[in-house]
MMTF fields as JSON, N, C-alpha, C and O atoms, coordinates in Angstrom:
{
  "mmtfVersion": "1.0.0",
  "mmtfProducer": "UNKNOWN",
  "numBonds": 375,
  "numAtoms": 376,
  "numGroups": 94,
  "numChains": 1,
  "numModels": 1,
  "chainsPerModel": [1],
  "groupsPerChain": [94],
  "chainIdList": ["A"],
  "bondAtomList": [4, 2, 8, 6, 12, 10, 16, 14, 20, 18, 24, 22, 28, 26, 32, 30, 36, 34, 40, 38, 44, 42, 48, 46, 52, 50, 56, 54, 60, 58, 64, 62, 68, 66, 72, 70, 76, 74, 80, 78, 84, 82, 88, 86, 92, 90, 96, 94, 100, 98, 104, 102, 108, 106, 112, 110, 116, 114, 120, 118, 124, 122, 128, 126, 132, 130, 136, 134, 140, 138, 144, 142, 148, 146, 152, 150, 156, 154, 160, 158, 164, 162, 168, 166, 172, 170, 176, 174, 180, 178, 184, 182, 188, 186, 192, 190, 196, 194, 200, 198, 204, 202, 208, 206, 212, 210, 216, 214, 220, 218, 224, 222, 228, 226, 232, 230, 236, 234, 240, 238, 244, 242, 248, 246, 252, 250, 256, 254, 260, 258, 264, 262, 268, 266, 272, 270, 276, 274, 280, 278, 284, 282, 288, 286, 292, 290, 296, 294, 300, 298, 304, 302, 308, 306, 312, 310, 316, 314, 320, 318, 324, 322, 328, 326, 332, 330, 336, 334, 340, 338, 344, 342, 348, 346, 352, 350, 356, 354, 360, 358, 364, 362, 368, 366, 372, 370],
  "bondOrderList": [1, 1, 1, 1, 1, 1, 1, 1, 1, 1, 1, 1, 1, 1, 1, 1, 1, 1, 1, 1, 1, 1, 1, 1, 1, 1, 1, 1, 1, 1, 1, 1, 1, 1, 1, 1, 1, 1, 1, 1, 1, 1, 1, 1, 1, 1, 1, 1, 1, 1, 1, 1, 1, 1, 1, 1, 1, 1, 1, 1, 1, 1, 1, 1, 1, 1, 1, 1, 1, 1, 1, 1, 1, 1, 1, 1, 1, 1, 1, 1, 1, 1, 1, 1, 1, 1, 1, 1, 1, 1, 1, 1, 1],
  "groupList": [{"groupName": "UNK", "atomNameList": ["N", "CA", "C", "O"], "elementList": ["N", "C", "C", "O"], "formalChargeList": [0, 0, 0, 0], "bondAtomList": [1, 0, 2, 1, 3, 2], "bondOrderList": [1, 1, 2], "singleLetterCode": "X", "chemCompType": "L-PEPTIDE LINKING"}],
  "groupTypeList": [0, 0, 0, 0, 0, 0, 0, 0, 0, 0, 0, 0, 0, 0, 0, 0, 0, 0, 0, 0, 0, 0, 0, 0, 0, 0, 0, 0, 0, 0, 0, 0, 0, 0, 0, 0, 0, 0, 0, 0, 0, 0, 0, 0, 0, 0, 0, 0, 0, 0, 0, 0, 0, 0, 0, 0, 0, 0, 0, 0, 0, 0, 0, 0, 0, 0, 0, 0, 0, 0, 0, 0, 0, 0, 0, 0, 0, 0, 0, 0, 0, 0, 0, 0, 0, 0, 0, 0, 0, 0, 0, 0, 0, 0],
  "groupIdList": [1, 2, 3, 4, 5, 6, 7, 8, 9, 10, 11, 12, 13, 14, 15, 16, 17, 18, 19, 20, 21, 22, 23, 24, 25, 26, 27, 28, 29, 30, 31, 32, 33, 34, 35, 36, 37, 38, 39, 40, 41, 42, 43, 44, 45, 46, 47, 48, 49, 50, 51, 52, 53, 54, 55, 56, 57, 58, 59, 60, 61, 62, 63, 64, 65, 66, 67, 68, 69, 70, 71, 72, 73, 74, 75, 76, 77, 78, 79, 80, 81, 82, 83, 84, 85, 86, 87, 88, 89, 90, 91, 92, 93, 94],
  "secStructList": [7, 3, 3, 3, 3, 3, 3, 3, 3, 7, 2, 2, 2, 2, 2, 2, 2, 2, 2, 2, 2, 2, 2, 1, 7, 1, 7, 7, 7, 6, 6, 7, 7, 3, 3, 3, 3, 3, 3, 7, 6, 6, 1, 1, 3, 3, 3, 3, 3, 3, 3, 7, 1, 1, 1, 1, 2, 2, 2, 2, 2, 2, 2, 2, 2, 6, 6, 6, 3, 3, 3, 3, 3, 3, 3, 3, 7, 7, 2, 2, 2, 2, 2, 2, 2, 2, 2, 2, 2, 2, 2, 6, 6, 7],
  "xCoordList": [49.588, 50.208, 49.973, 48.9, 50.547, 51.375, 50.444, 50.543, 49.455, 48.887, 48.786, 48.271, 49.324, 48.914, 47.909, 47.734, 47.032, 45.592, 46.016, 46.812, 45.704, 45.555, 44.546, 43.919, 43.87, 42.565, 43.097, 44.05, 41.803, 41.795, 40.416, 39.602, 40.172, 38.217, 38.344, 39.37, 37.479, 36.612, 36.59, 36.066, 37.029, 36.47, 35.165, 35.18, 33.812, 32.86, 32.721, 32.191, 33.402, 33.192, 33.675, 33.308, 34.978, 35.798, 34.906, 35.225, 33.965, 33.075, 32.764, 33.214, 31.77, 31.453, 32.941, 33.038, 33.871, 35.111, 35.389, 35.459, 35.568, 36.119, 35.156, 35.534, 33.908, 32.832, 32.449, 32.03, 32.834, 33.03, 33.994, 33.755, 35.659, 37.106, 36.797, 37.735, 35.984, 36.209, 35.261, 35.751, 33.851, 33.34, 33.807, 33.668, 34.6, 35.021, 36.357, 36.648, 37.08, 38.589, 38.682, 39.847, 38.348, 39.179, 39.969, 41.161, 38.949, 39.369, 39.839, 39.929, 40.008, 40.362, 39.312, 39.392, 38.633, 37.719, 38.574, 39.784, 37.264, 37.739, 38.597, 38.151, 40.046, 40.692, 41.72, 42.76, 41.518, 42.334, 43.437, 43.222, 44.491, 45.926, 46.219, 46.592, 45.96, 46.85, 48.038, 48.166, 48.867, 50.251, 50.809, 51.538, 50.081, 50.706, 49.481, 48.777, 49.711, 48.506, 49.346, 50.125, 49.287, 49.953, 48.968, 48.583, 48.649, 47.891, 48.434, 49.265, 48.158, 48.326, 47.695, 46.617, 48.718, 48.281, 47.384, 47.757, 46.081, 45.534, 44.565, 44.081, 44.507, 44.055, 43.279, 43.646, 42.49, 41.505, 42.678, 42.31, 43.948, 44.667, 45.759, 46.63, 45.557, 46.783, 46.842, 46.389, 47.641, 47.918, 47.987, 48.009, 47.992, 47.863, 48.737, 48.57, 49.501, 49.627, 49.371, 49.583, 48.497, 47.8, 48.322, 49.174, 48.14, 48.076, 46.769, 45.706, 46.816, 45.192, 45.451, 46.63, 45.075, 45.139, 44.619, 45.086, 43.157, 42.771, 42.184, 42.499, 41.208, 40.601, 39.378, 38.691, 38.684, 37.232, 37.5, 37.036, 38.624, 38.245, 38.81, 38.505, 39.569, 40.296, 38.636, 38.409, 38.056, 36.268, 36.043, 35.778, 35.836, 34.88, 35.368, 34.896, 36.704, 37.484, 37.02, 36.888, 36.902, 36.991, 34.918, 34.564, 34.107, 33.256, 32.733, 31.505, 33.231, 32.821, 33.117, 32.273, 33.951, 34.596, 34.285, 34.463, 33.694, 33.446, 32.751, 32.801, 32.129, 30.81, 31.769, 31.587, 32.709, 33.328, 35.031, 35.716, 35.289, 36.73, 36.679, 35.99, 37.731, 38.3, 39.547, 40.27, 39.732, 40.776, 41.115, 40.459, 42.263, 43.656, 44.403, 45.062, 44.124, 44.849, 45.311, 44.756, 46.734, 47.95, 48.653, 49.428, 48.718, 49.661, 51.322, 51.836, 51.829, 53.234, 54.29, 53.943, 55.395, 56.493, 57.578, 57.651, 58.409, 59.315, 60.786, 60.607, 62.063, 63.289, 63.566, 64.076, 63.351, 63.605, 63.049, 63.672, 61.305, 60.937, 60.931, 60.627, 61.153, 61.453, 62.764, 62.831, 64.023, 64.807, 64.727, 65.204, 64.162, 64.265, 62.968, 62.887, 62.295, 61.671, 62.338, 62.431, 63.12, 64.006, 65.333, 66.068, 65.794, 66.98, 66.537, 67.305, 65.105, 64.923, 64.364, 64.484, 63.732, 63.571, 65.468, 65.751, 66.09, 67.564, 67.725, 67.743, 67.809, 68.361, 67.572, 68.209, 66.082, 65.387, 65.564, 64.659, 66.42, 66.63, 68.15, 68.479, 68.878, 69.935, 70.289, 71.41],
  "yCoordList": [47.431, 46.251, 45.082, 45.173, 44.241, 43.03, 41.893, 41.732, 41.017, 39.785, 38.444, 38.573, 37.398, 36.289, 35.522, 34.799, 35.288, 34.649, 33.456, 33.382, 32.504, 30.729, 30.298, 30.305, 29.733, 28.806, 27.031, 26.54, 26.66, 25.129, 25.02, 25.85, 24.298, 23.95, 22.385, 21.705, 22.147, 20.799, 20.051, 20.712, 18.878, 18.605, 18.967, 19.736, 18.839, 19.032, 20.362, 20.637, 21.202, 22.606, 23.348, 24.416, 22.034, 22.641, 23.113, 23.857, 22.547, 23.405, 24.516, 25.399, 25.078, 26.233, 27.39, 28.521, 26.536, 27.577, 28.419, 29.623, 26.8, 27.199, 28.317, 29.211, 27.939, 28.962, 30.783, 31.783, 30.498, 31.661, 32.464, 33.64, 31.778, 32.599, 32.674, 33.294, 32.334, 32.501, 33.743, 34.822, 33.644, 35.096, 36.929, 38.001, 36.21, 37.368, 37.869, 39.024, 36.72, 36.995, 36.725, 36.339, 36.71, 36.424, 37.953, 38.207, 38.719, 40.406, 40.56, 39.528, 41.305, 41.465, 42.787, 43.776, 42.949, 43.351, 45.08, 45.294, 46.242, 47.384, 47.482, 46.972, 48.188, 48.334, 47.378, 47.63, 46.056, 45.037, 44.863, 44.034, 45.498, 45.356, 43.643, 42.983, 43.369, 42.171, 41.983, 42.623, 41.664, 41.454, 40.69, 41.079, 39.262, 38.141, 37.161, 37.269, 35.898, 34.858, 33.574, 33.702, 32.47, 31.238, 30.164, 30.088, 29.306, 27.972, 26.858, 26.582, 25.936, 24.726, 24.053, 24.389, 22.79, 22.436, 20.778, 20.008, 20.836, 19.719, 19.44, 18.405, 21.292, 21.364, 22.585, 23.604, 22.652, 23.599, 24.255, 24.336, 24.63, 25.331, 26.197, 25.855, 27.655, 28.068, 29.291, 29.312, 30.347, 31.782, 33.18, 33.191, 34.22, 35.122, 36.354, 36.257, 37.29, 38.106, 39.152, 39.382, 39.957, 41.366, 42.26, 41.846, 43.691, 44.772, 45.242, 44.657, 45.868, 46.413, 47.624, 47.449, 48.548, 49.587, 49.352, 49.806, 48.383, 47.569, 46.661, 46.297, 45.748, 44.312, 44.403, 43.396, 45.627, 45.395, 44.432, 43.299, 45.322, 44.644, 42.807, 41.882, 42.915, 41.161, 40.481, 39.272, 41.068, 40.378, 40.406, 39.219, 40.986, 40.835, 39.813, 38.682, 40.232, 38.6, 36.977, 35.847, 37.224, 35.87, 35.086, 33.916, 36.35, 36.009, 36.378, 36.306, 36.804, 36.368, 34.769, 33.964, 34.588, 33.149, 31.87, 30.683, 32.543, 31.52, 30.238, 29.105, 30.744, 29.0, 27.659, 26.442, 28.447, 27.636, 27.145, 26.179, 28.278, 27.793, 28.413, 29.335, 27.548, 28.085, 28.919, 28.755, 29.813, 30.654, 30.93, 30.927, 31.13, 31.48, 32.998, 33.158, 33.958, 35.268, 35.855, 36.194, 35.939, 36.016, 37.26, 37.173, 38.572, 39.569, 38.908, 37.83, 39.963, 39.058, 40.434, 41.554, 40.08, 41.329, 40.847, 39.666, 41.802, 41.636, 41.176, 40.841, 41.06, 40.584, 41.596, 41.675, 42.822, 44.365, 44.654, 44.972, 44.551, 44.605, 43.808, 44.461, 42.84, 41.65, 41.832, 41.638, 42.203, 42.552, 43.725, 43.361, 45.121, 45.899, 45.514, 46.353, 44.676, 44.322, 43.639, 43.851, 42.292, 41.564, 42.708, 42.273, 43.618, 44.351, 45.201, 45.933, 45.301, 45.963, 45.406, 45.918, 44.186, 43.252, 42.817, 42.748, 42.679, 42.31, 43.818, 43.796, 44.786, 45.998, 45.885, 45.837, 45.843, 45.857, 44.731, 44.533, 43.77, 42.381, 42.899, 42.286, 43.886, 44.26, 44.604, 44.985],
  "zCoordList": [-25.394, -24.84, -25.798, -26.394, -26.03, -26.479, -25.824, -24.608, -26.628, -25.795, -27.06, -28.171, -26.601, -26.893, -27.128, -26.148, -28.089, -28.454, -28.755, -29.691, -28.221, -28.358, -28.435, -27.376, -29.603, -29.509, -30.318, -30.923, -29.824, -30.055, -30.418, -30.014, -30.968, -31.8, -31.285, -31.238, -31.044, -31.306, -32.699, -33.596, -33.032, -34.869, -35.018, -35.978, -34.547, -34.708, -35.406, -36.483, -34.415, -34.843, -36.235, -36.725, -36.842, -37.995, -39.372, -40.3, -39.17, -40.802, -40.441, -41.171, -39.037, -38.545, -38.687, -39.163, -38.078, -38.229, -39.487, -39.737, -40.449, -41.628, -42.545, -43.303, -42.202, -43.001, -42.417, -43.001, -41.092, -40.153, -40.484, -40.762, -40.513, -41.167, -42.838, -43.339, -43.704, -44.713, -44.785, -45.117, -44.475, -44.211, -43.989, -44.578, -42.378, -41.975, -42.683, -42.994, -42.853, -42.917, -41.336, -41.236, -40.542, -39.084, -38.923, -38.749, -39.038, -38.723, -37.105, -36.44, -36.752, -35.553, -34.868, -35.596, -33.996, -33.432, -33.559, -33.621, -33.565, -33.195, -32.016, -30.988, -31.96, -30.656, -30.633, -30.025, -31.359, -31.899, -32.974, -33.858, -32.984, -34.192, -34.014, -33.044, -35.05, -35.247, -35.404, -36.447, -35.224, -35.235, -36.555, -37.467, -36.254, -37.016, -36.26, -35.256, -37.633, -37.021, -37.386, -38.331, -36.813, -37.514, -36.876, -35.709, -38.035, -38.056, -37.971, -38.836, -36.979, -37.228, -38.475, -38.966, -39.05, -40.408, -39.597, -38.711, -40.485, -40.096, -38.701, -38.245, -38.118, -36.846, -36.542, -37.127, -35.909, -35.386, -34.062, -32.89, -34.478, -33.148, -33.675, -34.475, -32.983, -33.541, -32.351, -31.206, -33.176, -31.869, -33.478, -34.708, -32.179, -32.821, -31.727, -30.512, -32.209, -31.241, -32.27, -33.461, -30.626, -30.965, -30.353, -29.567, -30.369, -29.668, -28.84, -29.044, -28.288, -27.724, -26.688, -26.378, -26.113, -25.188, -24.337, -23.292, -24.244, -23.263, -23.449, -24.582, -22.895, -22.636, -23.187, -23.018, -24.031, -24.459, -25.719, -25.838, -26.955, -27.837, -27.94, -28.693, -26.99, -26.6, -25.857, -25.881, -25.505, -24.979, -25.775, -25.966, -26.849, -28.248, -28.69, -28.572, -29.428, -30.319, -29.14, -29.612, -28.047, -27.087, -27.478, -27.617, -27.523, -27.231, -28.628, -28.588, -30.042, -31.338, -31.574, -31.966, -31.38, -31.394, -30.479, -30.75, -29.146, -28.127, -28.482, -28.003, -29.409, -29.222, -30.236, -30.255, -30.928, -31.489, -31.001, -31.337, -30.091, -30.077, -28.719, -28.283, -28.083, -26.608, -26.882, -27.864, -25.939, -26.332, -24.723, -23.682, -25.031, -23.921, -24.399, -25.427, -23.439, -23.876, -22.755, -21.71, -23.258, -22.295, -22.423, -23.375, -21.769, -21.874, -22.403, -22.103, -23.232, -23.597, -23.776, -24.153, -23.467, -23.303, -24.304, -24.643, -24.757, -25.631, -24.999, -23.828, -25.358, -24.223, -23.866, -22.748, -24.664, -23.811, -22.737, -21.723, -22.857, -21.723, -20.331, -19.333, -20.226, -19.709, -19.202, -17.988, -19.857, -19.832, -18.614, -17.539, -18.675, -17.692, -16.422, -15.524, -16.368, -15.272, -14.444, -13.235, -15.422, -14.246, -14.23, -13.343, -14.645, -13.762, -13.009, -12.384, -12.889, -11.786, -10.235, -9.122, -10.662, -9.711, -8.788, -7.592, -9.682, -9.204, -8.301, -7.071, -8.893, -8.169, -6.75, -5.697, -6.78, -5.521, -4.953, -4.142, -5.003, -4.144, -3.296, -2.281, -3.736, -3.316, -1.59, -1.253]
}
């Protein structure tokens, strides 16, 4: 499944960040496919969408990162899928 990673930092926190992502690379936890990552310019905020099979390795990435950044992670569907949920929601409203 398909999920949305959103974080935001504190300024305080931006040296810890920056010395943290330059370390790791900002890998993505076992169980974790990265998708794609995009940064805000000038800001401690950006998103990432991943893959995962389930919620351990999305706890790891939340709580490697926690002391420095808040994060928001959101299941996310494609227009296909989305697509056959709402025609099936319509069919069962019939």
């Amino acid at each position: 499944m398909k999920f949305i990673v959103q974080w935001n930092g504190l300024p305080t926190a931006e040296n810890s960040v920056i010395e943290r992502f330059m370390k790791t690379g900002g890998q993505a936890p076992e169980g974790v496919k990265l998708l794609g990552r995009w940064h805000a310019i000038g800001e401690l905020h950006g998103f990432a969408v991943v893959e995962a099979e389930d919620t351990r390795g999305l706890s790891a990435l939340a709580l490697e990162w926690g002391d420095l950044l808040t994060m928001r992670i959101v299941p996310a569907v494609t227009d296909e899928e989305l697509g056959a949920a709402l025609g099936a929601y319509q069919a069962a409203r019939k």
